[in-house]
gemmi code that builds the backbone of each chain (N, CA, C; Angstrom):
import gemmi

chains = {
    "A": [
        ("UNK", (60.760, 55.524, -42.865), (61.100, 56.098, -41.560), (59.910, 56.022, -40.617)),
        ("UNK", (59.108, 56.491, -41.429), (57.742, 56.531, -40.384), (57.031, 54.645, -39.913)),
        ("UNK", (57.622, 53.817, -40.779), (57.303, 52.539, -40.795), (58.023, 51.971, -39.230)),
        ("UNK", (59.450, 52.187, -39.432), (60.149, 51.846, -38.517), (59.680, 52.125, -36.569)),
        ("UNK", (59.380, 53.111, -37.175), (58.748, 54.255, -35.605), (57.765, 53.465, -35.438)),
        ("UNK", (56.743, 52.884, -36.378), (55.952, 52.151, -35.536), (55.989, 51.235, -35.325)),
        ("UNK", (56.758, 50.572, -36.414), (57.491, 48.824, -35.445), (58.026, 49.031, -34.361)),
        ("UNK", (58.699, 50.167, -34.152), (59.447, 50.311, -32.935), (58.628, 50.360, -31.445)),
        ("UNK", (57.586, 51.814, -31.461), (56.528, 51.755, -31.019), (55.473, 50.580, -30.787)),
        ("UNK", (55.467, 49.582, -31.303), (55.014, 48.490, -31.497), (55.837, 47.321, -30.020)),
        ("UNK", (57.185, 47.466, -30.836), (57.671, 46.354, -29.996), (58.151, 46.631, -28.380)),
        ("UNK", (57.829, 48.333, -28.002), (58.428, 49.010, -26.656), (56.764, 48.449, -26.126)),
        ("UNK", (55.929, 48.475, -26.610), (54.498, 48.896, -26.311), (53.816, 46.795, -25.914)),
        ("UNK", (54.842, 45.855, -26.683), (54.077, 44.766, -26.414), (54.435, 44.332, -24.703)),
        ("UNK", (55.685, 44.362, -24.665), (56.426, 43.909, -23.204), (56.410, 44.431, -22.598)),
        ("UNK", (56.501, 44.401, -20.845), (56.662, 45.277, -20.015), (58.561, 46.059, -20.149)),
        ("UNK", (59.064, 44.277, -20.178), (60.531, 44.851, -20.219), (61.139, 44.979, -21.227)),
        ("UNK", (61.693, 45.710, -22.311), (62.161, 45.079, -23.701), (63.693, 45.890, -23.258)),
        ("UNK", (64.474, 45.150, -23.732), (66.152, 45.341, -24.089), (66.656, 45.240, -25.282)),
        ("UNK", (67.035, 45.860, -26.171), (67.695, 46.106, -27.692), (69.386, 45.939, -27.059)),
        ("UNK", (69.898, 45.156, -27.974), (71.026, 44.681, -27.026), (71.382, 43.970, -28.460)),
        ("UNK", (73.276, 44.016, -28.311), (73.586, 43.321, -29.251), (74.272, 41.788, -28.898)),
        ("UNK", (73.122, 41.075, -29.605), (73.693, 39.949, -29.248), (72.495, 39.403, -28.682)),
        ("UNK", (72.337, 37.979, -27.959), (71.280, 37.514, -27.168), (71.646, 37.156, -25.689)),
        ("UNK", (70.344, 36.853, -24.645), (70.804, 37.268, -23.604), (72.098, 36.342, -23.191)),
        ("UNK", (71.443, 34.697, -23.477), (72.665, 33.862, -23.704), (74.325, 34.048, -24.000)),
        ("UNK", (73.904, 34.675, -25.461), (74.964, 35.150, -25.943), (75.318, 36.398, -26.464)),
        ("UNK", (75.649, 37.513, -25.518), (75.463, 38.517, -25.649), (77.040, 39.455, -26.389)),
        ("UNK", (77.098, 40.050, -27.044), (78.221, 40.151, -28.398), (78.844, 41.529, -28.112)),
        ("UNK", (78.395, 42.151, -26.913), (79.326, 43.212, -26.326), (79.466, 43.198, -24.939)),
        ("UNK", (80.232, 43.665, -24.486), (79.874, 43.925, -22.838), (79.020, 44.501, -22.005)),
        ("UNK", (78.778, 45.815, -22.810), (77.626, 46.419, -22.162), (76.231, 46.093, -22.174)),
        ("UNK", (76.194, 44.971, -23.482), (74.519, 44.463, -23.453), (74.702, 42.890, -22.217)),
        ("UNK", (75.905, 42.787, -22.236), (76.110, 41.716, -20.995), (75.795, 41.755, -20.050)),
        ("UNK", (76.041, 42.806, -19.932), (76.086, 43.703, -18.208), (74.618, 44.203, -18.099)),
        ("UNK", (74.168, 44.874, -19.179), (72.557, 44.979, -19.243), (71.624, 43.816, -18.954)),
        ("UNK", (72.097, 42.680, -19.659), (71.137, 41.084, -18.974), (71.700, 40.780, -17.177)),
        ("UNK", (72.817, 40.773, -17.320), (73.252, 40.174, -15.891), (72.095, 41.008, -15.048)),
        ("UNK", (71.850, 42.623, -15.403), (71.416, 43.386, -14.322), (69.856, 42.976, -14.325)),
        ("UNK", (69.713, 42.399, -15.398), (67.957, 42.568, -15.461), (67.649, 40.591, -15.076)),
        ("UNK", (68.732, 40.344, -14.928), (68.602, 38.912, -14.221), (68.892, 39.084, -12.817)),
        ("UNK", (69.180, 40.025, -12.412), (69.296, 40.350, -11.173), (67.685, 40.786, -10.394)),
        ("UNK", (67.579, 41.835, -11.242), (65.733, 42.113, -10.809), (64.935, 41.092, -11.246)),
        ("UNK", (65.381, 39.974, -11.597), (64.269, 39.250, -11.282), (63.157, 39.229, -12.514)),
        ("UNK", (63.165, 40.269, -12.909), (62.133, 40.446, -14.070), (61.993, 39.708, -15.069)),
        ("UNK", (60.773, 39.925, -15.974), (60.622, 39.191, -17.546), (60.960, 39.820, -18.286)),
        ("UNK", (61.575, 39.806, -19.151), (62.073, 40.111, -20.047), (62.478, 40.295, -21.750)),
        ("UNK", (61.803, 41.245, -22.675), (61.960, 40.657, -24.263), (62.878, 40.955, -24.049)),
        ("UNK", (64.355, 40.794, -25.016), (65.362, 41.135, -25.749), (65.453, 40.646, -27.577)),
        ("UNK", (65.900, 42.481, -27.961), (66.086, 42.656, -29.240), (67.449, 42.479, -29.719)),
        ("UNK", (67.838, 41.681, -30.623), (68.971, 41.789, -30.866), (69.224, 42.418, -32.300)),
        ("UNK", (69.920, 43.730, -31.958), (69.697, 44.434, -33.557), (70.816, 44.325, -33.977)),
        ("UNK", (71.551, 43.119, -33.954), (72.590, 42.741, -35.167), (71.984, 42.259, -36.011)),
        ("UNK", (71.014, 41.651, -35.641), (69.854, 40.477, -36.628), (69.023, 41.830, -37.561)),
        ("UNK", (68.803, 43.163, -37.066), (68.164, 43.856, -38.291), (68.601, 44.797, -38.341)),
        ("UNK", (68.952, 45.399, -39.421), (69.645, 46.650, -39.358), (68.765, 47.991, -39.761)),
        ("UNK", (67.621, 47.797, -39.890), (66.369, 48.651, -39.776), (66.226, 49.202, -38.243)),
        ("UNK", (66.279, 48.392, -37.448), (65.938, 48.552, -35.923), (67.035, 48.823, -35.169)),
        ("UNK", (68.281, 48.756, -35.720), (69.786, 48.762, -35.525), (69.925, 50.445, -35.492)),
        ("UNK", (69.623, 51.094, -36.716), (69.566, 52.078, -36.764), (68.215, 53.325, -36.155)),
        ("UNK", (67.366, 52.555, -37.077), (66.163, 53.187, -36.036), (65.998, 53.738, -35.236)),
        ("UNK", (66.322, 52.645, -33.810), (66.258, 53.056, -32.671), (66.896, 54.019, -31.870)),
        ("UNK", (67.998, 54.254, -32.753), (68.725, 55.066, -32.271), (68.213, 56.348, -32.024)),
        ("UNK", (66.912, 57.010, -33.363), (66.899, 58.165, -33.403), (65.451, 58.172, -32.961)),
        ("UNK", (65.162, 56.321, -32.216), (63.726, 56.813, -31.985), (63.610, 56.575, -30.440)),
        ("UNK", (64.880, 56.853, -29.760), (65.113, 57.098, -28.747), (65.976, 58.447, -28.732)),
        ("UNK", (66.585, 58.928, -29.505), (67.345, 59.689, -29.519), (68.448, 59.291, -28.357)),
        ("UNK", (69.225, 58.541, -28.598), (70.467, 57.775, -27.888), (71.100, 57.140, -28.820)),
        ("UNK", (72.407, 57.377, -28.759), (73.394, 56.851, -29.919), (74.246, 55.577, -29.593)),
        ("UNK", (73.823, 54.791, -28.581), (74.588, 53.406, -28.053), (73.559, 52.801, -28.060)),
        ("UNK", (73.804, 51.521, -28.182), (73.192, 50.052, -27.730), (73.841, 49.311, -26.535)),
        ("UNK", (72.968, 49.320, -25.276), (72.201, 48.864, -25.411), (71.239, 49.687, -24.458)),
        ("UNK", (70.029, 49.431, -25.098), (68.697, 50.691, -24.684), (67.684, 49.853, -23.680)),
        ("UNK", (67.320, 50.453, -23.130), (66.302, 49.212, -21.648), (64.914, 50.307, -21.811)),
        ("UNK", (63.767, 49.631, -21.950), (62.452, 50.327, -21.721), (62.064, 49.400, -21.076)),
        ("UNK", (61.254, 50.095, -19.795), (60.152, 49.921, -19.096), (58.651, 50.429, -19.484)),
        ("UNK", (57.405, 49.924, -19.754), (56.263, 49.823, -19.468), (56.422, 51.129, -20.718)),
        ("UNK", (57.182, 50.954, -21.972), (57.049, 51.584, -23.423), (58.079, 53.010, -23.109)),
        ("UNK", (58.464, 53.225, -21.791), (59.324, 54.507, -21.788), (60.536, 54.192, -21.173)),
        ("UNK", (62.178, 55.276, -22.250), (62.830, 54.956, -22.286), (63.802, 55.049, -20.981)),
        ("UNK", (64.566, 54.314, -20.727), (64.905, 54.240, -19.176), (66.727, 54.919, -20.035)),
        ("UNK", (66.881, 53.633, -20.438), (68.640, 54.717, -20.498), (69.349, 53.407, -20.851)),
        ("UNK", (70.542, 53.468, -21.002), (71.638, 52.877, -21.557), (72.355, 51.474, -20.135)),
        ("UNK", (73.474, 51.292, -20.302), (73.920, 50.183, -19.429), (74.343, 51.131, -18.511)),
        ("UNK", (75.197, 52.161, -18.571), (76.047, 53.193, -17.547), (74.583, 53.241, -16.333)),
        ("UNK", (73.597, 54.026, -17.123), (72.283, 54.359, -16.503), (71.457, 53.125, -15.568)),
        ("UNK", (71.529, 52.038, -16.381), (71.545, 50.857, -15.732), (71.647, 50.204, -14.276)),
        ("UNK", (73.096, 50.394, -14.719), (74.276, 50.024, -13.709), (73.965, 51.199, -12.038)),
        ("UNK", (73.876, 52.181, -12.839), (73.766, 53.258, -11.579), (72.321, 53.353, -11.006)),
        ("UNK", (71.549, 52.870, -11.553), (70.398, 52.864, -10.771), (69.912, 51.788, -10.184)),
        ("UNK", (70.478, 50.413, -10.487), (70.874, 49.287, -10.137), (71.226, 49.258, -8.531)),
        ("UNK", (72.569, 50.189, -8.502), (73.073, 49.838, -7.216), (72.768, 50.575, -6.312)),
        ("UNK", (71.848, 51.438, -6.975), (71.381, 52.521, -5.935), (69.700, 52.250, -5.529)),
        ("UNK", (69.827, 50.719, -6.172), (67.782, 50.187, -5.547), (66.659, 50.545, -6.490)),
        ("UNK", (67.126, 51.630, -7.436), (66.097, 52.429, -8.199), (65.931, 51.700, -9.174)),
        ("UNK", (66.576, 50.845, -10.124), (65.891, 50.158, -11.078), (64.686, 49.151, -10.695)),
        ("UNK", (65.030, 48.683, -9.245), (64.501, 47.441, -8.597), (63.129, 47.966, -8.312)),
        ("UNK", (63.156, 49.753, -7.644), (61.654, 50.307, -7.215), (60.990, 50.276, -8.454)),
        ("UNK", (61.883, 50.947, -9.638), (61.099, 51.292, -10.956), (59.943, 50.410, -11.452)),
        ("UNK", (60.771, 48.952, -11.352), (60.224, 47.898, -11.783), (59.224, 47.300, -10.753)),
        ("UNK", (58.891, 47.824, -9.977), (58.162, 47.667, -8.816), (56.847, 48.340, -8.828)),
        ("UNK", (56.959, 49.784, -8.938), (55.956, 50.890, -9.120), (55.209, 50.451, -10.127)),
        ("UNK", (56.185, 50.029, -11.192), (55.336, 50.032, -12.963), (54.974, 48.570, -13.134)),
        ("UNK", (55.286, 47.472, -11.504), (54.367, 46.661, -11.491), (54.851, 45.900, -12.467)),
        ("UNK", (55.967, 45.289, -12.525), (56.706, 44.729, -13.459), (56.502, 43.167, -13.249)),
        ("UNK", (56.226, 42.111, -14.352), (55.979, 41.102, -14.320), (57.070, 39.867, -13.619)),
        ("UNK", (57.325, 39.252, -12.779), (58.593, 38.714, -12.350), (59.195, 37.564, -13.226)),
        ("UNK", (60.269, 37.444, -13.051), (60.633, 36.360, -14.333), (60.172, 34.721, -13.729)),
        ("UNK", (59.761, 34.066, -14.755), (59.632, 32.675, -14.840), (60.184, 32.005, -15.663)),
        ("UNK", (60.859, 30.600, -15.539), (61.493, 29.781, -16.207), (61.581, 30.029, -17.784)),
        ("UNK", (60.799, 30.305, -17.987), (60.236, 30.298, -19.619), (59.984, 31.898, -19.882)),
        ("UNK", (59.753, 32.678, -19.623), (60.111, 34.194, -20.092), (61.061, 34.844, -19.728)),
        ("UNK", (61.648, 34.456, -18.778), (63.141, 34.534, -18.895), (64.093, 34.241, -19.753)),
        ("UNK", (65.134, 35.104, -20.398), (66.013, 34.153, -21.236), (65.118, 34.473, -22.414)),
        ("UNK", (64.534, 34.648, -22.820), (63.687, 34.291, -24.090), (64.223, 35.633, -25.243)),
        ("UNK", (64.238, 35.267, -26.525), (65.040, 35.665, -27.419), (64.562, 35.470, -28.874)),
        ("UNK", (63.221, 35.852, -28.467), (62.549, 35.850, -29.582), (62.741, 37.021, -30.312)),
        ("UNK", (62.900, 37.227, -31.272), (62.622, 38.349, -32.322), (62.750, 37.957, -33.757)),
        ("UNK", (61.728, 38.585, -34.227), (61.106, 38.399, -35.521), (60.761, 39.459, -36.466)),
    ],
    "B": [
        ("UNK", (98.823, 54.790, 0.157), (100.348, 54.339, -0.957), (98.979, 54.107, -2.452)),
        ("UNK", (98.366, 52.758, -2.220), (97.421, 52.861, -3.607), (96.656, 54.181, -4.224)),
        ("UNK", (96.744, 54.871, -3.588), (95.622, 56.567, -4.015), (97.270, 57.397, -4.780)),
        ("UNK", (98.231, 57.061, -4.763), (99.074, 57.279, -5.267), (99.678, 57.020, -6.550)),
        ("UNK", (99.322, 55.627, -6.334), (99.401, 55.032, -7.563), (98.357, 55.052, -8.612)),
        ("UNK", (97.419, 55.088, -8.386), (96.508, 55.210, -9.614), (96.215, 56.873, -9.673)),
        ("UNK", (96.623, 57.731, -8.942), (97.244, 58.974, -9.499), (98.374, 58.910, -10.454)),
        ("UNK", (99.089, 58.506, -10.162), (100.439, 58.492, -11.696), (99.535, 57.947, -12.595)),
        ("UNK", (98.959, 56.467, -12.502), (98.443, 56.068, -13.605), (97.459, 57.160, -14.385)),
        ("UNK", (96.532, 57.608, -13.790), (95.941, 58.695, -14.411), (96.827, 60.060, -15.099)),
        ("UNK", (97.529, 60.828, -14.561), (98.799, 61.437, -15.117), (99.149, 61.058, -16.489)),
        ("UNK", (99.976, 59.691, -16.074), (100.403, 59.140, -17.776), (99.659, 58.867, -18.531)),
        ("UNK", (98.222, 58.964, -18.336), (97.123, 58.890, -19.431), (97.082, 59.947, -20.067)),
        ("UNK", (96.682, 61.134, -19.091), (96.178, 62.305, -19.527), (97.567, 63.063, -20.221)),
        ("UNK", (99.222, 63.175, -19.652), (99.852, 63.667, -20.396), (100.018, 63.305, -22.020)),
        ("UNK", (99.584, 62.446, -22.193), (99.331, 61.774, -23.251), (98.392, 61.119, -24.156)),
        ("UNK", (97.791, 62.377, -24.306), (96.210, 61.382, -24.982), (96.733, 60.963, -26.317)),
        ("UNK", (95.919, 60.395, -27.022), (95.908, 59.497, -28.615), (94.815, 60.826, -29.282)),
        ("UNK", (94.813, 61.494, -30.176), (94.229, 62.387, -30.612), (92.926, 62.278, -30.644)),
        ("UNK", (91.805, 61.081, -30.296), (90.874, 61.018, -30.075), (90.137, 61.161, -28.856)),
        ("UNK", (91.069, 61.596, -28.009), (90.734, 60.933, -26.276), (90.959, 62.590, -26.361)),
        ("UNK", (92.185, 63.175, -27.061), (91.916, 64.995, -26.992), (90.867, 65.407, -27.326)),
        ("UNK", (90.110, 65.091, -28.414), (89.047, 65.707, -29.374), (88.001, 65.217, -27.939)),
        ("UNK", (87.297, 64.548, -27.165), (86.562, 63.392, -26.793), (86.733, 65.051, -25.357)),
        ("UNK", (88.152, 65.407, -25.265), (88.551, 66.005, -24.081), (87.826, 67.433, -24.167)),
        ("UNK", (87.897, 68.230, -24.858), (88.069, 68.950, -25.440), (86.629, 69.384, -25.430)),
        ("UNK", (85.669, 68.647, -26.753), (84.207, 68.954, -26.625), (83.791, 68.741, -25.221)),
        ("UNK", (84.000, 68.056, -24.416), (83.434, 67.901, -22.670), (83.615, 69.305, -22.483)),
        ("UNK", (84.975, 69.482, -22.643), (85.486, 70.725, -21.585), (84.891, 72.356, -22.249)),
        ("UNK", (84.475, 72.103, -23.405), (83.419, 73.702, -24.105), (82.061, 73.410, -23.849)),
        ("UNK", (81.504, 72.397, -23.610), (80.061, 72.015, -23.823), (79.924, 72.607, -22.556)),
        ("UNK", (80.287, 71.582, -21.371), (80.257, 71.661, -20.126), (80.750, 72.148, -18.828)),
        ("UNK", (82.513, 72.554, -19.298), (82.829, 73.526, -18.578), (82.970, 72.843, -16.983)),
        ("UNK", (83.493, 71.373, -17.084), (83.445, 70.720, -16.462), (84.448, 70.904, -14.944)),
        ("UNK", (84.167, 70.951, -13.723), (84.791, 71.156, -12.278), (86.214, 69.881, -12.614)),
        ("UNK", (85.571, 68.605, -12.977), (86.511, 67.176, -13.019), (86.141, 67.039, -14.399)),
        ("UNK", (87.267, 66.524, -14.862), (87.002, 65.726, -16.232), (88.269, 64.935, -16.348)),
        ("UNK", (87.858, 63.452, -16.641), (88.809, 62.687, -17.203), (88.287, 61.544, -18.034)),
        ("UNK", (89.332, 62.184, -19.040), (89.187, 60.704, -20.238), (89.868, 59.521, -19.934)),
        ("UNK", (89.590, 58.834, -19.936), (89.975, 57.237, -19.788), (90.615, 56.437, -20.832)),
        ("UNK", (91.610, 55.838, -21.391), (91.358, 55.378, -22.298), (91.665, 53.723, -22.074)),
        ("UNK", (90.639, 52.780, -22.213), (90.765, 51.625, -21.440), (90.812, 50.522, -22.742)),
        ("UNK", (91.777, 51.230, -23.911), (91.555, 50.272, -24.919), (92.507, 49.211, -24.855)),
        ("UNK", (93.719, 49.347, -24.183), (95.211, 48.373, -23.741), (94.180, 47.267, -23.487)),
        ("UNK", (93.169, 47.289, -22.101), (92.809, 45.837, -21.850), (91.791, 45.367, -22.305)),
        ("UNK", (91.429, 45.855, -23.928), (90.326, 45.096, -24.656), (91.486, 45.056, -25.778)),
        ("UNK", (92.743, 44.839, -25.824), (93.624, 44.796, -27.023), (93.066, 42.939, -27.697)),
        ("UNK", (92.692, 43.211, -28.441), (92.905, 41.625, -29.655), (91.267, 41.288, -29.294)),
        ("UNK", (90.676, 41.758, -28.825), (89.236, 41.541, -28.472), (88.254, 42.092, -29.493)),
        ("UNK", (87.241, 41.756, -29.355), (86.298, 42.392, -30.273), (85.987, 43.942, -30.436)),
        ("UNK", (85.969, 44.927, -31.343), (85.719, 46.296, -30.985), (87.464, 47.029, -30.973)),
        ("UNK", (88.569, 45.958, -30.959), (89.501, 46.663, -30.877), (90.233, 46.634, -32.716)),
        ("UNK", (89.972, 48.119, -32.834), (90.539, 48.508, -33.948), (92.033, 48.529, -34.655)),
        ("UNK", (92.600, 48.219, -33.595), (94.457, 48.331, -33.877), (94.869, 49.782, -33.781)),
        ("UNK", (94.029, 51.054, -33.071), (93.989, 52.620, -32.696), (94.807, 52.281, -31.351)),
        ("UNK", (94.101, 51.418, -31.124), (94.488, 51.906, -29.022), (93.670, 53.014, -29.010)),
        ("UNK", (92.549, 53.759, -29.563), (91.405, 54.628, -29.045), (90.079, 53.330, -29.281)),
        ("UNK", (90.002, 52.495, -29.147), (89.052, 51.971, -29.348), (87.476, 52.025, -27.645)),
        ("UNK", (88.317, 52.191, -26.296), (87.360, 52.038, -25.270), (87.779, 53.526, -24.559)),
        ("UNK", (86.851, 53.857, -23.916), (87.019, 54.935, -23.268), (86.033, 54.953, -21.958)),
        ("UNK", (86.641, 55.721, -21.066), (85.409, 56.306, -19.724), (85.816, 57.596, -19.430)),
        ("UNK", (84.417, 58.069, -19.359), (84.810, 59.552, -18.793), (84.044, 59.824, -17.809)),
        ("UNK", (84.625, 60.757, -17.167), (84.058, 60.839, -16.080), (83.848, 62.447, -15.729)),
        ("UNK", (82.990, 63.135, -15.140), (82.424, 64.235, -15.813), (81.962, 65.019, -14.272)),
        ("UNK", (82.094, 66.038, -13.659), (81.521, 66.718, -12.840), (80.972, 67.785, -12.868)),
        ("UNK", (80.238, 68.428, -13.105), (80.073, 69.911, -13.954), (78.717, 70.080, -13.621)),
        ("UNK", (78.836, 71.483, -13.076), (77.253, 72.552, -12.830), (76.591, 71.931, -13.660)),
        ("UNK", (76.181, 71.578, -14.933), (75.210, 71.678, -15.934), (74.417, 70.626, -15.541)),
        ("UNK", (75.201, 69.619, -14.539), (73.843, 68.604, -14.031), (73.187, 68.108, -13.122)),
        ("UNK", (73.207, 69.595, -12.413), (72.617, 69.995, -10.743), (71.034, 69.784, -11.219)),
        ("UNK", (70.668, 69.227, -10.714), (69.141, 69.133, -10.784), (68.788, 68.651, -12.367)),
        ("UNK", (69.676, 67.510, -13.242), (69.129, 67.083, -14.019), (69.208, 65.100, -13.290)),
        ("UNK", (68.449, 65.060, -14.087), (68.051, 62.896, -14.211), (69.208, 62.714, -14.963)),
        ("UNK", (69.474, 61.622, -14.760), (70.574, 60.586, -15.266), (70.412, 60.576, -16.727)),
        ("UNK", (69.078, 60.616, -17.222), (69.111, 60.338, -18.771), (69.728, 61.720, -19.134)),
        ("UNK", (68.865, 62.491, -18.249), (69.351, 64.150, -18.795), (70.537, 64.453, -18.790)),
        ("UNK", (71.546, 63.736, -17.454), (72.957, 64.095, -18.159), (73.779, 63.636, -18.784)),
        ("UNK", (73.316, 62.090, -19.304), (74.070, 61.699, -20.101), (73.397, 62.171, -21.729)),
        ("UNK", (72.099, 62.710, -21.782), (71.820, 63.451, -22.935), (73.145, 64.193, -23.351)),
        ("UNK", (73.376, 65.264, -22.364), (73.751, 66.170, -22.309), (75.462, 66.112, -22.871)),
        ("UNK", (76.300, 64.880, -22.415), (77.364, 64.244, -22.895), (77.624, 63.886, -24.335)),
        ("UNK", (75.846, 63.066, -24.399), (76.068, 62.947, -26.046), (76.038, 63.721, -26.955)),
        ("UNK", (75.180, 64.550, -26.246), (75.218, 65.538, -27.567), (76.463, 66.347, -27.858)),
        ("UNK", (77.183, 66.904, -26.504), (78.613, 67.313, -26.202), (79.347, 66.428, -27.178)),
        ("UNK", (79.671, 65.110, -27.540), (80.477, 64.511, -28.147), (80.064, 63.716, -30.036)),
        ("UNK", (78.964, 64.709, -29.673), (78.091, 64.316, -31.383), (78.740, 62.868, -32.103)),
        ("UNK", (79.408, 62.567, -32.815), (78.976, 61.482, -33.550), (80.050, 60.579, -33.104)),
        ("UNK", (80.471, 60.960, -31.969), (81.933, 59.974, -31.215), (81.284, 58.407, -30.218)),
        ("UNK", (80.228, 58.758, -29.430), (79.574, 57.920, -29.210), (78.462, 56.991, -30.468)),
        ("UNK", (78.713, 55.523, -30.218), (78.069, 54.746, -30.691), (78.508, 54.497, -32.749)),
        ("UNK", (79.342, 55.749, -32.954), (79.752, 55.681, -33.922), (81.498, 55.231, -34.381)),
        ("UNK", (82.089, 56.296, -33.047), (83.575, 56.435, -33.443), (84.510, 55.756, -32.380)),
        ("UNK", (83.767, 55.304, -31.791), (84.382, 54.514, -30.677), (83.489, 53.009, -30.431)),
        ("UNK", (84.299, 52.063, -29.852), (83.646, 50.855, -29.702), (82.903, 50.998, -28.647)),
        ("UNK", (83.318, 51.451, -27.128), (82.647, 51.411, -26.096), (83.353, 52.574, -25.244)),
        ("UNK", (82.065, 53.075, -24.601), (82.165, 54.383, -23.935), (81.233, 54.409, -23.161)),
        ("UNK", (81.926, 54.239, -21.287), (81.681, 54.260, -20.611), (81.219, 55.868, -19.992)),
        ("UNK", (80.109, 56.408, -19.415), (80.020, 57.740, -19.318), (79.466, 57.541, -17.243)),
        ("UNK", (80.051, 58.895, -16.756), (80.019, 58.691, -15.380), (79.738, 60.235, -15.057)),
        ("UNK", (78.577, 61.104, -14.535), (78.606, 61.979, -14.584), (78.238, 62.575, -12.983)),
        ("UNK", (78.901, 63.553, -12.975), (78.216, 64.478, -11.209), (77.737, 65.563, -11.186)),
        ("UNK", (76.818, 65.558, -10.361), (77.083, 67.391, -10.008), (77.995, 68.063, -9.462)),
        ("UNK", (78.124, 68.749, -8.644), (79.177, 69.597, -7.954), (79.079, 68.385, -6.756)),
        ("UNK", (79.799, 68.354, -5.945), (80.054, 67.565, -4.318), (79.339, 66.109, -4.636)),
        ("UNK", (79.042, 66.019, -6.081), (78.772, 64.499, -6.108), (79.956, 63.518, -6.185)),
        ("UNK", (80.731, 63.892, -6.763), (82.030, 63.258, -6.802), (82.915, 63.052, -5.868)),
        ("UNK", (83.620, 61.746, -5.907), (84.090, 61.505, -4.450), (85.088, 60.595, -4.860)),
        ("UNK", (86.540, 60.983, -5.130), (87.736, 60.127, -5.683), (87.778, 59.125, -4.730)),
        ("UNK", (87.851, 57.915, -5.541), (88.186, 56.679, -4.978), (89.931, 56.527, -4.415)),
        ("UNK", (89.520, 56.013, -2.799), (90.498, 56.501, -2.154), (91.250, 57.230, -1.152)),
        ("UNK", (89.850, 58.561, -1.541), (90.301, 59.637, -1.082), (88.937, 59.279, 0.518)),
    ],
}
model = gemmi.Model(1)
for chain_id, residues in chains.items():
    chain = gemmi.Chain(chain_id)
    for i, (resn, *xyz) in enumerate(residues, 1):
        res = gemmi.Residue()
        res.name, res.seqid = resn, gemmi.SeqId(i, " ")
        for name, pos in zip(("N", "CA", "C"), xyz):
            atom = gemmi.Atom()
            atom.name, atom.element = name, gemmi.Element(name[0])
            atom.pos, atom.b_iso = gemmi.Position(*pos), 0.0
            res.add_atom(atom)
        chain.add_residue(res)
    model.add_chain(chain)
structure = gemmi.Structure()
structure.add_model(model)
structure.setup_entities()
């Protein structure tokens, strides 16, 4: 348990943007982690994405190391922002766009965009 | 004429929940003590799709107005939902849409 927390801690802490999302951004395996990439291709941003169908350590994990019981989970700059609903609503209301602004968020480029690494 | 119609539609939802969309109803309405509350149940148009169980409770939205989230953050009130619906989100349902207000935040589409 305590292992997990710090992989977890680990992987919020390498990226500015990380997304736990099921599925990849390409091919994303629910709607709401869909709707979570569309939005974060919208800001423009860089982006990791986790896909925790691929581990079921981090699948579960995260859940309680966010204390949030859905996927899919969005952190900014290692702190937890919120779900797709949360997303979506701060999205259209400009605030995800400032968030990522304030905390000085890296902008996306060809090649960190899209990217779907996890290991 | 349309603010009419998706009034009935809402009606024939709610006279009729699927016993999960009651239970889903139910904890909202003790937790929170909610001004608006409506369960959604939007599993008809994810029928044969992924996540759909053969229940017809498989998708849901609710939508939530209630004192308890006057002066909280967005994470804070959808905290506040989940915990209201303990192991129904992320466990007992495929997808669950959550929409929450304060008092005079809410504003029926339509109206």
């Amino acid at each position: 348990m305590a292992e997990i927390k710090e992989r977890l801690s680990g992987i919020v802490a390498k990226d500015d943007v990380v997304l736990f999302m099921k599925g990849t951004p390409l091919f994303p395996q629910c709607g709401f982690s869909s709707r979570a990439i569309a939005i974060l291709d919208h800001c423009g941003v860089a982006y990791e994405s986790v896909d925790v169908l691929q581990d079921m350590e981090i699948r579960q994990g995260i859940k309680s190391f966010s204390d949030w019981p859905t996927i899919p989970q969005l952190y900014v700059k290692g702190e937890f922002v919120g779900g797709s609903d949360i997303m979506m609503e701060m999205f259209e209301a400009g605030e995800l766009q400032e968030l990522m602004a304030e905390k000085k968020v890296a902008p996306a480029s060809d090649s960190s965009q899209r990217s779907t690494s996890h290991d | 004429m349309q603010y009419e119609m998706e009034d009935l539609t809402m009606t024939k939802v709610q006279s009729n929940p699927g016993p999960l969309a009651q239970e889903i109803h139910d904890r909202l309405e003790s937790a929170l003590t909610p001004i608006t509350l409506e369960v959604i149940n939007d599993s008809a148009s994810h029928a044969g799709h992924s996540g759909d169980d053969g229940s017809g409770e498989s998708h849901f939205t609710v939508v939530v107005e209630s004192a308890s989230f006057a002066g909280q953050s967005r994470l804070q009130r959808q905290r506040l939902v989940n915990t209201a619906l303990g192991d129904i989100p992320g466990q007992r349902v495929h997808a669950l849409a959550i929409k929450t207000y304060a008092p005079g935040e809410y504003r029926r589409e339509g109206s």
